[in-house]
C-alpha positions in Angstrom: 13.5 -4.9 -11.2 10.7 -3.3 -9.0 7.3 -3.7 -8.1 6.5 -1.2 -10.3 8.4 -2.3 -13.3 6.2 -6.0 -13.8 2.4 -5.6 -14.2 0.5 -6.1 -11.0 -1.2 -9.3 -11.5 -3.3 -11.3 -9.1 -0.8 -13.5 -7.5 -3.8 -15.4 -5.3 -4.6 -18.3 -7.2 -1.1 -18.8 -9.0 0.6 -19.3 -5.5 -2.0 -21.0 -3.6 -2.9 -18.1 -1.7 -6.8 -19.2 -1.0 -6.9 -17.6 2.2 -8.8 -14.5 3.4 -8.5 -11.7 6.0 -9.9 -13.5 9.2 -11.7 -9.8 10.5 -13.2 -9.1 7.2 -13.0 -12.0 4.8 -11.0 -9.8 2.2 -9.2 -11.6 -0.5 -5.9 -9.3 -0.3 -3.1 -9.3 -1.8 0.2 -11.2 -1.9 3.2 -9.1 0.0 6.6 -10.3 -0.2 8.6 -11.3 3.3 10.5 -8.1 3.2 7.1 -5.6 3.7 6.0 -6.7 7.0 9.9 -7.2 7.7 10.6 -3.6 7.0 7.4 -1.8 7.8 6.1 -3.3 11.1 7.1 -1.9 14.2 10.4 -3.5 16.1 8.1 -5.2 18.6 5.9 -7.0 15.8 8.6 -7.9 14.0 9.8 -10.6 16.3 6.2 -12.5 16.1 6.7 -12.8 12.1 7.0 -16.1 11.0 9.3 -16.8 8.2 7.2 -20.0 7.1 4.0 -18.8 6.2 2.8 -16.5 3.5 1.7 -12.9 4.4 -0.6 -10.7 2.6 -2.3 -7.2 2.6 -5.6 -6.4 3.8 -7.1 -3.7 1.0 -10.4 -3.3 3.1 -10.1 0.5 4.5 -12.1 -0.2 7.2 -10.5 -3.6 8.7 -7.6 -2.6 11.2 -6.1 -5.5 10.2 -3.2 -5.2 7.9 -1.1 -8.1 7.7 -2.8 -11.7 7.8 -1.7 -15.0 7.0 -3.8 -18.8 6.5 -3.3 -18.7 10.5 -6.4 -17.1 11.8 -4.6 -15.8 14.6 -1.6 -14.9 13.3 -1.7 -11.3 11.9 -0.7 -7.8 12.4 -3.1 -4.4 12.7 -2.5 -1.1 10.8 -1.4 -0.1 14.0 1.5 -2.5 14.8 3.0 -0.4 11.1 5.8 2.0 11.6 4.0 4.5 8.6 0.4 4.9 8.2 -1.0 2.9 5.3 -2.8 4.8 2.3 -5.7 2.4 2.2 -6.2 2.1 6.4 -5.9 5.7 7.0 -7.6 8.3 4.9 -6.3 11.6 6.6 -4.8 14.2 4.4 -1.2 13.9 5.6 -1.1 10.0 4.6 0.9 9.4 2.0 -0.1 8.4 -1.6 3.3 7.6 -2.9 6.0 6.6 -0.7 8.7 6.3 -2.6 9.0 9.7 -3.7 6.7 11.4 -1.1 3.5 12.6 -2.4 0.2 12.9 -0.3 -3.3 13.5 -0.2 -2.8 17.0 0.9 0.1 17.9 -1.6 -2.4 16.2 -4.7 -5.3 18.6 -3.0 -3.0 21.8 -3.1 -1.9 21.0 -6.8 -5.6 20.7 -7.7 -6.3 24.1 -5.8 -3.4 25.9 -7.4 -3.0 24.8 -11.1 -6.6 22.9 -11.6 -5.2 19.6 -11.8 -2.4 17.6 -10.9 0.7 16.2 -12.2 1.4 13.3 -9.8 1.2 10.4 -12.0 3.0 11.9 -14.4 5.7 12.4 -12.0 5.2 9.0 -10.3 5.9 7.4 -14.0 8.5 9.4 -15.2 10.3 8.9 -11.5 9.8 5.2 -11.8 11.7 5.3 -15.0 14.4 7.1 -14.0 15.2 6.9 -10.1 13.2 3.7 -9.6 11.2 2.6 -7.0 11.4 1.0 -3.8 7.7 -0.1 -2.9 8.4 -3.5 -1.4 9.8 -1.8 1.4 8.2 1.9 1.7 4.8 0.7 1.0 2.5 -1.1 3.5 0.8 -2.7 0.1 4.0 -4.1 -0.5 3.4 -3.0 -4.6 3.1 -0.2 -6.7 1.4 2.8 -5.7 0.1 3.8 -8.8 -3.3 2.8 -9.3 -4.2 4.5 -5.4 -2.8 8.2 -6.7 -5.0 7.8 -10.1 -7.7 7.1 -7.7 -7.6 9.8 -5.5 -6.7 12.4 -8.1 -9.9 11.8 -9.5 -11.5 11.4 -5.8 -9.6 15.0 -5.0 -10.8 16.9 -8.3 -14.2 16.1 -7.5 -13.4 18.0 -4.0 -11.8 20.8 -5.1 -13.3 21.8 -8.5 
């Protein structure tokens, strides 16, 4: 089963998870060990610790990405080996990482046809193929909701 395949569901509360980004006092979200394990740098990696609980700063303009109940323990959008959609909002970002769409591609859709046919793709891919977001997404979950969002961010721009 992946992240995509369960509704996202506000895991704060339910797993004791009353902690908050110590730069910007964002609630975040849960990640799983395996996101910061797979998508910090080698040299962060070793400064994870396997005993606490890790989750995802959504604030786009807090450079922290990782944090834990340990104000001193977390890890910046720049200790990640990709750039995250939410910390970087450059048109070469990606939007979905598991099958490769970005900002730029959504923009050139829009320009070309008048709208886009990401999500579509996105849900019919999750279906078939699958998808992988604990591991290719910095969020650690389902991409989703971020490409409705700037589909209607990027039809505003183009149209």
């Amino acid at each position: 089963m992946s992240c995509c395949d369960i509704k996202n569901e506000d895991h704060t509360k339910k797993n004791n998870f009353l902690f908050t980004c110590p730069e910007c006092e964002d609630k975040g979200t849960k990640v799983e060990m395996v996101t910061p394990k797979t998508l910090l740098m080698d040299s962060s990696k070793i400064k994870i610790h396997e005993s606490l609980k890790y989750k995802f700063c959504r604030n786009r303009n807090c450079k922290i990405a990782y944090f834990t109940k340990n104000n001193n323990h977390y890890f910046t959008k720049y200790e990640l080996k990709i750039k995250a959609t939410l910390k970087d909002q450059s048109l070469s970002v990606k939007t979905c990482y598991c099958f490769g769409h970005t900002r730029q591609s959504i923009i050139d859709e829009i320009k070309k046809t008048g709208q886009s046919t990401v999500v579509k793709d996105i849900r019919g891919k999750m279906k078939s193929l699958g998808c992988f977001c604990e591991t290719s997404n910095p969020q650690g979950s389902c991409c989703l909701s971020n490409n409705v969002a700037w589909v209607k961010e990027a039809k505003k721009m183009c149209l």
